[in-house]
PAZAPA-4460 file (N, C-alpha, C; in steps of 0.05 Angstrom, whole numbers, plus 32768, in hexadecimal, padded with zeros to 4 digits):
% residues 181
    n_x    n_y    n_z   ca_x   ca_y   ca_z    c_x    c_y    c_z   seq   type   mol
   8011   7FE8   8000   8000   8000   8000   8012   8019   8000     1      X     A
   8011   8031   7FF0   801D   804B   7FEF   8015   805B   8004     2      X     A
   8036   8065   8008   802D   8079   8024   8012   808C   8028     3      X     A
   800C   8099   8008   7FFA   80A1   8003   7FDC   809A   800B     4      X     A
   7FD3   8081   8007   7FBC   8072   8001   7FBC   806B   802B     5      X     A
   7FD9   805D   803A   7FCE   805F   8059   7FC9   807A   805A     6      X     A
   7FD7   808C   805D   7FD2   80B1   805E   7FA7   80B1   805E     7      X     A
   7FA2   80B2   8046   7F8A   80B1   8042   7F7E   80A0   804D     8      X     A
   7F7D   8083   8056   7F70   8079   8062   7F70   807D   8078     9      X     A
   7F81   8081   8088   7F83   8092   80AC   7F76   809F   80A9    10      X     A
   7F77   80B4   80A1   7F6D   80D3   8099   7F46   80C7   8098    11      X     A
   7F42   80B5   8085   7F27   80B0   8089   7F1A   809D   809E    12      X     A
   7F2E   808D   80AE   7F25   8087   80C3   7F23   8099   80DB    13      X     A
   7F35   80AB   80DD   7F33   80BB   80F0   7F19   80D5   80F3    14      X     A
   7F17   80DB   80CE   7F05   80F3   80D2   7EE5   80DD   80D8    15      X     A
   7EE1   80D1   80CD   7ECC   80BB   80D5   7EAD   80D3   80D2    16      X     A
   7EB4   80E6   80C0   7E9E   80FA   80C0   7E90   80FB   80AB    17      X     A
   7E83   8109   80A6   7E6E   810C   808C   7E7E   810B   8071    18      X     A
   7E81   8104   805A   7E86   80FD   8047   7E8C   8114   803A    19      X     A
   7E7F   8135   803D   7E8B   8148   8034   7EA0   8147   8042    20      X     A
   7EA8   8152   805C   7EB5   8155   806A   7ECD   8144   8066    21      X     A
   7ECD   812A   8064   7EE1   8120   805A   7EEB   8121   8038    22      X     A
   7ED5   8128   8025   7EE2   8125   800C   7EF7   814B   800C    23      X     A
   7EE7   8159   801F   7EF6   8173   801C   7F0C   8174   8023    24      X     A
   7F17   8164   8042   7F30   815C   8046   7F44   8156   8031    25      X     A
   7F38   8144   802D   7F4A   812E   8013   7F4F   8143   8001    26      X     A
   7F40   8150   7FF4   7F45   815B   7FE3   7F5F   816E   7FE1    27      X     A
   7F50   817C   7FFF   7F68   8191   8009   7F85   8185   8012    28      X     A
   7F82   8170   801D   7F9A   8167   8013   7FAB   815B   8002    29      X     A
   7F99   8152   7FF1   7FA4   8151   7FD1   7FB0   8162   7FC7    30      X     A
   7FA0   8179   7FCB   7FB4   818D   7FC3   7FCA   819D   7FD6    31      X     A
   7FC7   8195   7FE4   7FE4   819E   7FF3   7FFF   818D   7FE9    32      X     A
   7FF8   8170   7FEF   800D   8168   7FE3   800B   8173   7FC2    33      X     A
   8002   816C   7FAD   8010   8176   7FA1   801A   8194   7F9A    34      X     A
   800D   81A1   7FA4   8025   81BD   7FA2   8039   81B7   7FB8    35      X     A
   8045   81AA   7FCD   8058   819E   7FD9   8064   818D   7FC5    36      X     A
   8060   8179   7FB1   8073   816D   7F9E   807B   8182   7F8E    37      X     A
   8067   8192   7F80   8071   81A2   7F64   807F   81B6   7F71    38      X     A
   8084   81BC   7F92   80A3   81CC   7F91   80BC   81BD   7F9F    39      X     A
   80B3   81A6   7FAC   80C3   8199   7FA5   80CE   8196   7F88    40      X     A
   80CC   818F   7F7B   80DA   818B   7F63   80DE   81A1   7F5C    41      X     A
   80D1   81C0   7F5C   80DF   81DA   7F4D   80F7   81E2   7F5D    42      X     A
   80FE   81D8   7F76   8118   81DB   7F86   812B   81C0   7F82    43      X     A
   811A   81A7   7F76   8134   8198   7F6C   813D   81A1   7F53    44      X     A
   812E   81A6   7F3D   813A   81AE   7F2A   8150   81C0   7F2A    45      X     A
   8142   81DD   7F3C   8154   81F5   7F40   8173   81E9   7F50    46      X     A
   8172   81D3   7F5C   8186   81D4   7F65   819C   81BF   7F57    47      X     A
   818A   81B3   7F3A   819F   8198   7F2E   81AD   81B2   7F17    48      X     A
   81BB   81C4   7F20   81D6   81CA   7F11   81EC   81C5   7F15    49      X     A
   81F9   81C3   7EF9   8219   81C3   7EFD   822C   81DF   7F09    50      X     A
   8241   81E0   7F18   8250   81F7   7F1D   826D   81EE   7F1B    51      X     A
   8278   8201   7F0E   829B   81FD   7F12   829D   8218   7F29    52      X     A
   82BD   8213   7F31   82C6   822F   7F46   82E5   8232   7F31    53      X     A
   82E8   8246   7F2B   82FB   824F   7F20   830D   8263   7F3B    54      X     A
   831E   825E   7F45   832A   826F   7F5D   833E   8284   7F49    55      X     A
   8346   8297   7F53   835D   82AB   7F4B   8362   82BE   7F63    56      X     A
   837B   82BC   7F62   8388   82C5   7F7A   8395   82EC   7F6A    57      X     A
   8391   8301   7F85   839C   8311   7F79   83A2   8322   7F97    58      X     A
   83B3   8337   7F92   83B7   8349   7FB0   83A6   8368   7FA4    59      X     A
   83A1   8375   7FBB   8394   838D   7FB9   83A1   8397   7FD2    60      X     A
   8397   83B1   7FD9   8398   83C0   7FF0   8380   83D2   7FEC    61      X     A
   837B   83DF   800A   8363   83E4   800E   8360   83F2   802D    62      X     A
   834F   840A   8032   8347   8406   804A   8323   841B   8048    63      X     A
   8320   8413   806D   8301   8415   8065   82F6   842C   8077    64      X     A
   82F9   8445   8068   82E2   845D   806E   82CC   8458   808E    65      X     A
   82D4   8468   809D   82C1   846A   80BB   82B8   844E   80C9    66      X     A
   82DE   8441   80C2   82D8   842C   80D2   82E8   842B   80E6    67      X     A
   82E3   8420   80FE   82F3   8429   811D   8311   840B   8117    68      X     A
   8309   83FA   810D   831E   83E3   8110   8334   83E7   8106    69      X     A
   834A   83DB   80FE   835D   83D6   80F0   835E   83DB   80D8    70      X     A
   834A   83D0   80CC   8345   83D9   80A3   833F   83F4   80A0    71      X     A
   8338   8404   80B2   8341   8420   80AC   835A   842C   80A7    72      X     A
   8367   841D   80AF   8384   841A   8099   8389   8413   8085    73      X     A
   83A4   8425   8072   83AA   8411   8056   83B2   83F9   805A    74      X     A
   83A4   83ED   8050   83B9   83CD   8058   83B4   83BF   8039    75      X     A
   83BB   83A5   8032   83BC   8396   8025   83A9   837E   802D    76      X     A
   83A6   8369   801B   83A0   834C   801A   83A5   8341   7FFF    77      X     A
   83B0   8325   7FFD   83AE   8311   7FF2   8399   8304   7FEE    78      X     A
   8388   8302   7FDB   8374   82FC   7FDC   8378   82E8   7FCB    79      X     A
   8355   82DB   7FC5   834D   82BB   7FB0   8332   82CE   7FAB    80      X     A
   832D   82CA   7F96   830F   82CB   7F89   8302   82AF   7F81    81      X     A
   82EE   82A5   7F8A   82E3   828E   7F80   82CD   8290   7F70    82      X     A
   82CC   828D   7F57   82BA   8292   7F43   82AB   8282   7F35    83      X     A
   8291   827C   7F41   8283   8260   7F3C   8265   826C   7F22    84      X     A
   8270   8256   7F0C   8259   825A   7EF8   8249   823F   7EFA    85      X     A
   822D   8248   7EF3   821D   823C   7EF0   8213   8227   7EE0    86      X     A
   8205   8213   7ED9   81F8   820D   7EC0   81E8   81FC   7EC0    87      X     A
   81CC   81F5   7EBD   81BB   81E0   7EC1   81C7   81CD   7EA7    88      X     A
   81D8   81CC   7E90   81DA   81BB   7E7A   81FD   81C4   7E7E    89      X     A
   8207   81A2   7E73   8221   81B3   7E6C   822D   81B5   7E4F    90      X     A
   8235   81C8   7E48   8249   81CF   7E26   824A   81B0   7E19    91      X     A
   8255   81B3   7E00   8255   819E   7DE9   826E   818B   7DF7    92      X     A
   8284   8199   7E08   829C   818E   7E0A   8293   8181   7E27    93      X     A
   827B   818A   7E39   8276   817A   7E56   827B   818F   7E68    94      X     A
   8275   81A3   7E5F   8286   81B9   7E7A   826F   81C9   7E7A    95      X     A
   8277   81DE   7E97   8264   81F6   7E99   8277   8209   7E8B    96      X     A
   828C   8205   7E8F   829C   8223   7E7E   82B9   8214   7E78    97      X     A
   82C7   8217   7E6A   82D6   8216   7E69   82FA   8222   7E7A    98      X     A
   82FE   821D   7E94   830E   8222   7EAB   8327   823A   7E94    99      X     A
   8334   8236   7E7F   8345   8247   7E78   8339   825F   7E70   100      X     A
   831C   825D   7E64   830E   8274   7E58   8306   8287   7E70   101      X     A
   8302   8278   7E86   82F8   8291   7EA1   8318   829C   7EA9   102      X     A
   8326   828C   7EA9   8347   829B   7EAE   8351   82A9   7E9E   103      X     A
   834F   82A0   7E87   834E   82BC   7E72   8341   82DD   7E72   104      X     A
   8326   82DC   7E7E   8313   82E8   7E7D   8318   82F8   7E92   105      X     A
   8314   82E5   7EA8   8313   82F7   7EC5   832A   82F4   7ED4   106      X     A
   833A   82EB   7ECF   835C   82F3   7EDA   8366   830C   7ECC   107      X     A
   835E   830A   7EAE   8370   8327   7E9D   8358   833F   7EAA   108      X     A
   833F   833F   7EB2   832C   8353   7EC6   8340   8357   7ED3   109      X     A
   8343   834B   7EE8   8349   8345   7F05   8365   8357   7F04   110      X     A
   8378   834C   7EFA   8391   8356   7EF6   8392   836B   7EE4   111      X     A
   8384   8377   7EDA   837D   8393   7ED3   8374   83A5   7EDC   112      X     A
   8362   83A0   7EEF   8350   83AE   7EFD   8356   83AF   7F1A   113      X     A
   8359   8391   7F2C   835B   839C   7F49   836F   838B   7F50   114      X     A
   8385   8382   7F46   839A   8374   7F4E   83B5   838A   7F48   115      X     A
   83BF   8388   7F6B   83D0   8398   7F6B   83CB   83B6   7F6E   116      X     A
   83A4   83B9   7F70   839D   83D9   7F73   8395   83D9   7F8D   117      X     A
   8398   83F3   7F96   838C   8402   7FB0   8378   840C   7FA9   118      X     A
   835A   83F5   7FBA   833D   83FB   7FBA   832F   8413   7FCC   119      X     A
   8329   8427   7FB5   8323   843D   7FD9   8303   8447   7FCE   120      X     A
   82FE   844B   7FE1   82E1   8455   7FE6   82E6   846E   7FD2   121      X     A
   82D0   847A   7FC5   82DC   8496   7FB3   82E1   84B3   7FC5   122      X     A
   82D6   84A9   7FD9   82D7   84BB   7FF3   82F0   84C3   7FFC   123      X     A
   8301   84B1   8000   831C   84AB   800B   832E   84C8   8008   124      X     A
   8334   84C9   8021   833E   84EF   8017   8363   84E5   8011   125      X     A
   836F   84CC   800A   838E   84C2   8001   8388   84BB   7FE3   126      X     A
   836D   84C3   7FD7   836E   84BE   7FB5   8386   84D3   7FB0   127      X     A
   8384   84EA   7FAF   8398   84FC   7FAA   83AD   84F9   7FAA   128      X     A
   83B7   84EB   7FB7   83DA   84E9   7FC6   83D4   84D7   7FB2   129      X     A
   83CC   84BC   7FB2   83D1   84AB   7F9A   83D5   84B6   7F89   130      X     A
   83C6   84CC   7F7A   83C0   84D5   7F5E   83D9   84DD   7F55   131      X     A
   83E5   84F3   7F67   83FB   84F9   7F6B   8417   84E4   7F62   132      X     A
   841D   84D0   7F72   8427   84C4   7F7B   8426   84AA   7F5D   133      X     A
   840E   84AA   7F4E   8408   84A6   7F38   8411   8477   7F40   134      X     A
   8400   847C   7F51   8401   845E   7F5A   83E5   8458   7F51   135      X     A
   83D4   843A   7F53   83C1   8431   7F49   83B2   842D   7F5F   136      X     A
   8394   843B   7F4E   837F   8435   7F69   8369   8435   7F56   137      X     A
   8351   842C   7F69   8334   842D   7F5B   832A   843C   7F74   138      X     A
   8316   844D   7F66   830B   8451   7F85   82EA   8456   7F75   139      X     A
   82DE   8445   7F8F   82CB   843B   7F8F   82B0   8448   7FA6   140      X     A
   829B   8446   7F94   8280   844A   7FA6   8276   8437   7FBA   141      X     A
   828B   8449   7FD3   827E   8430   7FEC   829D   842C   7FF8   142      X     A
   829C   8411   800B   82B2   8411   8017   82B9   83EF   8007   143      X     A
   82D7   83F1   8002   82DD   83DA   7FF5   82E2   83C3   7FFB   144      X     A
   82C2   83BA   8011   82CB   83A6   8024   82CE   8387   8015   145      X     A
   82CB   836A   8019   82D3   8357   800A   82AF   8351   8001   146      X     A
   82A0   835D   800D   827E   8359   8003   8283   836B   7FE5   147      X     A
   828B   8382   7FEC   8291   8397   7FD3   82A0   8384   7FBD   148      X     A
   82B8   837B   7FBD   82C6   8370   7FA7   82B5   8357   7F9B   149      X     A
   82B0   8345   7FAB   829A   8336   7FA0   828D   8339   7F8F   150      X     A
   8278   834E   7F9A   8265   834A   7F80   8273   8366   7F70   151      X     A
   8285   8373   7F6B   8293   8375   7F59   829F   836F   7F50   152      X     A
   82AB   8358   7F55   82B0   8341   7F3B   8295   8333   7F33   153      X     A
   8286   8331   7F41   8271   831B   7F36   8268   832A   7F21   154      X     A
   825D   834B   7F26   824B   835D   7F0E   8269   835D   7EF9   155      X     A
   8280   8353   7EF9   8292   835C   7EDF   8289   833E   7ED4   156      X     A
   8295   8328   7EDD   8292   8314   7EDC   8277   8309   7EC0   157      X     A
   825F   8314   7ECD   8242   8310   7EBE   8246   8324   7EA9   158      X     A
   8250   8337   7EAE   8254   834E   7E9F   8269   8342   7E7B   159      X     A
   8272   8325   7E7F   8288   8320   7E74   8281   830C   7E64   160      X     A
   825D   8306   7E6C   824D   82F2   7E65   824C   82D2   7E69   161      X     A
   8261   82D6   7E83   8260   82B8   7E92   8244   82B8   7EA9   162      X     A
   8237   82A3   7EA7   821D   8297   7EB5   8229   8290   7ED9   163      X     A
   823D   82AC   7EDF   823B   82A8   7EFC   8226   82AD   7F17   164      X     A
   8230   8298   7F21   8216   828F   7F3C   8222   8299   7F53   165      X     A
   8239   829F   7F63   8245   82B0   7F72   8261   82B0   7F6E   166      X     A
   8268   82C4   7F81   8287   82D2   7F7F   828C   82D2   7F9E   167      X     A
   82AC   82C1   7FAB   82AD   82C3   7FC7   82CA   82C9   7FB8   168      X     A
   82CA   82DF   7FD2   82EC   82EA   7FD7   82F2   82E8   7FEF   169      X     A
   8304   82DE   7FEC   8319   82D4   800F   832F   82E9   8010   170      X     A
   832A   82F6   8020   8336   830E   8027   8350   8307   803D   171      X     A
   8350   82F1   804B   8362   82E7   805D   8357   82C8   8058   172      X     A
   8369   82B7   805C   8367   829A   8065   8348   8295   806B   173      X     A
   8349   82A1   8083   8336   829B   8098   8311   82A6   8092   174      X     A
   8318   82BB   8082   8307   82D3   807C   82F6   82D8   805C   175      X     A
   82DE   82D7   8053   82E0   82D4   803D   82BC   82DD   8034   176      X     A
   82B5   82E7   8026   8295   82FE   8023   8294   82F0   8009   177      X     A
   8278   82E5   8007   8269   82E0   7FE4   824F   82F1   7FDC   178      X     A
   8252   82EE   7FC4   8242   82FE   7FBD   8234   82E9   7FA4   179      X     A
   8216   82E8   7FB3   8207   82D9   7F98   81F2   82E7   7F83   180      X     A
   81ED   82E2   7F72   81D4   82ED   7F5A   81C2   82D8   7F53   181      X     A
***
C-alpha cells in the first residue's frame, strides 16, 4: 500500500464525519501536497546545476573611511578571488566554461584594474598625494571593503558575458566576503 493511500485512509478513519466534510479534506489535501511536490521539484531543478571555481590570486591596498579599527590604515592584502560560473547544461566539449578562457578574461581585468592598485573610497583626502606622486589607484563609490570587491568583480565578470553565480574574495587566510546574483 502507498504512503499516500494509508495517509488517506487514517485521515478517513479518523474524521469518521459526513462525507462532505471528508471529501473537502481530501481534497484540500490533495492539493497541498501537490503544490508541496511541484516546488519540490522547482527547487530540485533550480539546484541540479553545474559550477566550476576559477581562483586568481592578486595584492591590492586599501583603507576604510570612518572606520575606528586598523583598516583605517593604508595597508595591503594578498588576496584569492573565487569565481564560480554557472550552467544548468554543459558546452559541446562537457564544461561550464572553459578554465583558460576565464583566466584570460578575468585575470587580464584583474591585473589591469585592481592588482597592485590602492582601492580608496573617492572621498579619501590621500587621492592627491597619489596623483601627485603619479602611483596607481581606483577610487571608488563607497569604502573598498572585501563585500565591495566582490561584487565588483562579479558586475565585471557578467559584464564579460560569463554566466557567473558568485564572487568570494579572501582578503586574509582566515577572512573572506561573497557576493551572489
Amino acid at each position: 500500500m502507498s504512503p499516500n493511500l494509508i495517509i488517506l485512509n487514517f485521515m478517513k478513519a479518523k474524521l469518521n464525519k459526513s462525507k462532505k466534510i471528508y471529501n473537502f479534506f481530501v481534497c484540500d489535501f490533495l492539493n497541498s501536497l501537490s503544490i508541496f511536490l511541484l516546488l519540490t521539484k522547482i527547487k530540485q531543478s533550480k539546484d541540479e546545476m553545474y559550477s566550476v571555481i576559477k581562483t586568481i590570486e592578486f595584492c591590492y591596498g586599501h583603507r576604510l573611511l570612518n572606520y575606528e579599527g586598523k583598516c583605517r590604515h593604508l595597508h595591503g592584502h594578498n588576496a584569492k578571488a573565487e569565481i564560480e560560473l554557472s550552467s544548468e547544461e554543459l558546452d559541446e566539449m562537457g564544461m561550464v566554461y572553459d578554465f583558460s578562457e576565464i583566466k584570460k578574461s578575468v585575470k587580464t581585468w584583474i591585473d589591469d584594474n585592481i592588482d597592485h592598485v590602492m582601492l580608496l573610497n573617492k572621498e579619501d583626502e590621500i587621492i592627491p598625494i597619489l596623483e601627485e606622486l603619479e602611483e596607481r589607484y581606483l577610487a571608488v563609490d563607497g569604502n573598498p571593503t572585501a563585500e565591495f570587491i566582490a561584487k565588483m568583480i562579479f558586475d565585471q565578470v557578467g559584464s564579460l558575458g560569463f554566466p557567473v553565480t558568485s564572487v568570494r574574495v579572501w582578503e586574509t587566510p582566515n577572512s573572506n566576503a561573497v557576493y551572489r546574483g
